[in-house]
C-alpha positions in Angstrom: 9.1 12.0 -0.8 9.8 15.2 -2.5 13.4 15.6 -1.5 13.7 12.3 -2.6 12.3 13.2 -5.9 14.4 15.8 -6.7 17.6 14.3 -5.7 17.1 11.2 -7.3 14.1 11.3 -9.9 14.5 14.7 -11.4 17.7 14.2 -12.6 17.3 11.1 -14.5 13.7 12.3 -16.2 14.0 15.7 -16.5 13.2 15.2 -20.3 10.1 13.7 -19.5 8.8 15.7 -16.9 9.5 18.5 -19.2 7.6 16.3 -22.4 4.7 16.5 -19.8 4.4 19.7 -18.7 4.8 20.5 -22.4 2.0 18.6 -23.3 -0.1 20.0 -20.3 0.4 23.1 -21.2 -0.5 23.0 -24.8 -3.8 21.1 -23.5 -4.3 24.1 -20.9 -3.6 26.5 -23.7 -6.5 25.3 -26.0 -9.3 25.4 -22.9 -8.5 28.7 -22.4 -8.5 30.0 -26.3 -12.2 28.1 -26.9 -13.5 28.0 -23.0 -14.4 25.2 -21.1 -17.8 24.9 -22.5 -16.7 23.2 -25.7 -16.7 19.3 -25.7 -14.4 18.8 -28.9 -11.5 20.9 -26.6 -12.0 17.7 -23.8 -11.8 15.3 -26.7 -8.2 16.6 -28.3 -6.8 17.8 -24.8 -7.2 14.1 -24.1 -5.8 13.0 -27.2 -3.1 15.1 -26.4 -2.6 14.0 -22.8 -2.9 10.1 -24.3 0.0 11.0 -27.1 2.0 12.5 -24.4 2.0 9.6 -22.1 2.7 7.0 -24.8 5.8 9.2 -26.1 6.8 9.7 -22.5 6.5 5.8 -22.3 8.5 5.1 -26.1 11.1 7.5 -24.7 11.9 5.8 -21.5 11.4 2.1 -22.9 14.3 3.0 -24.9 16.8 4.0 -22.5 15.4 1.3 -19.9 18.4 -0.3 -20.6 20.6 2.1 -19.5 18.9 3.1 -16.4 17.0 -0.4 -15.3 19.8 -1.5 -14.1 20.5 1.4 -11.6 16.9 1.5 -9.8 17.2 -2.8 -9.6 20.9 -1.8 -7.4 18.8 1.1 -5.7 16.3 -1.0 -4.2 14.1 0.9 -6.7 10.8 -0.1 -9.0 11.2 1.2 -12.7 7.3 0.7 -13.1 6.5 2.1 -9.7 9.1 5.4 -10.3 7.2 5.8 -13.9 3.7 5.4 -12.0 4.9 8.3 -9.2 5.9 10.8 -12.1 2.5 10.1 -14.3 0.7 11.0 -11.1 2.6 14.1 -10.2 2.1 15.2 -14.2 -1.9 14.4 -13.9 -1.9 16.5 -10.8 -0.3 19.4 -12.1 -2.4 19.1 -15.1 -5.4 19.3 -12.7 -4.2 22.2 -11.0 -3.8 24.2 -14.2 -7.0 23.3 -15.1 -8.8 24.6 -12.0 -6.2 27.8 -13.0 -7.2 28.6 -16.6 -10.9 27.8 -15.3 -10.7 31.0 -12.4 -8.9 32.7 -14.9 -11.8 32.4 -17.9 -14.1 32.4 -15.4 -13.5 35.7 -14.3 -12.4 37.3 -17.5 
């Protein structure tokens, strides 16, 4: 699955994996300037997660109709490529969560 991804996803949606680890970051960046003890910080790291998602989502709606047609020849689902990447960013995002925890944790 992963050599699969980055021979044939990466290439396509670079720009929005990079949009989302962008956004993941800037949302990993504000836990670790007011600590994980705040609850406004959950409530705009989420917002910003939510607006990243739904530019992520304008973004490809617009060039679906240079690329649909490629996955339909491919054997490929759009919707089900789209899901796969939104997973792999809300993973990531997890995992540099549980990073900037330890690290304010311990600082």
């Amino acid at each position: 699955m992963i050599r699969r991804f980055l021979k044939l996803y990466f290439p396509l949606f670079k720009h929005l994996i990079l949009l989302n680890v962008l956004m993941s970051v800037l949302a990993a960046r504000l836990f670790l300037q007011e600590g994980f003890n705040v609850y406004g910080v959950y409530i705009i790291a989420s917002s910003i997660k939510i607006v990243g998602y739904a530019l992520s989502l304008a973004v490809e709606r617009m060039f679906y109709a240079k690329r649909g047609y490629f996955f339909k020849n491919v054997g490929l689902s759009y919707s089900r490529i789209f899901a796969y990447i939104l997973l792999l960013d809300l993973g990531y995002y997890i995992i540099i969560l549980l990073i900037c925890w330890i690290v304010k944790s311990f600082i």
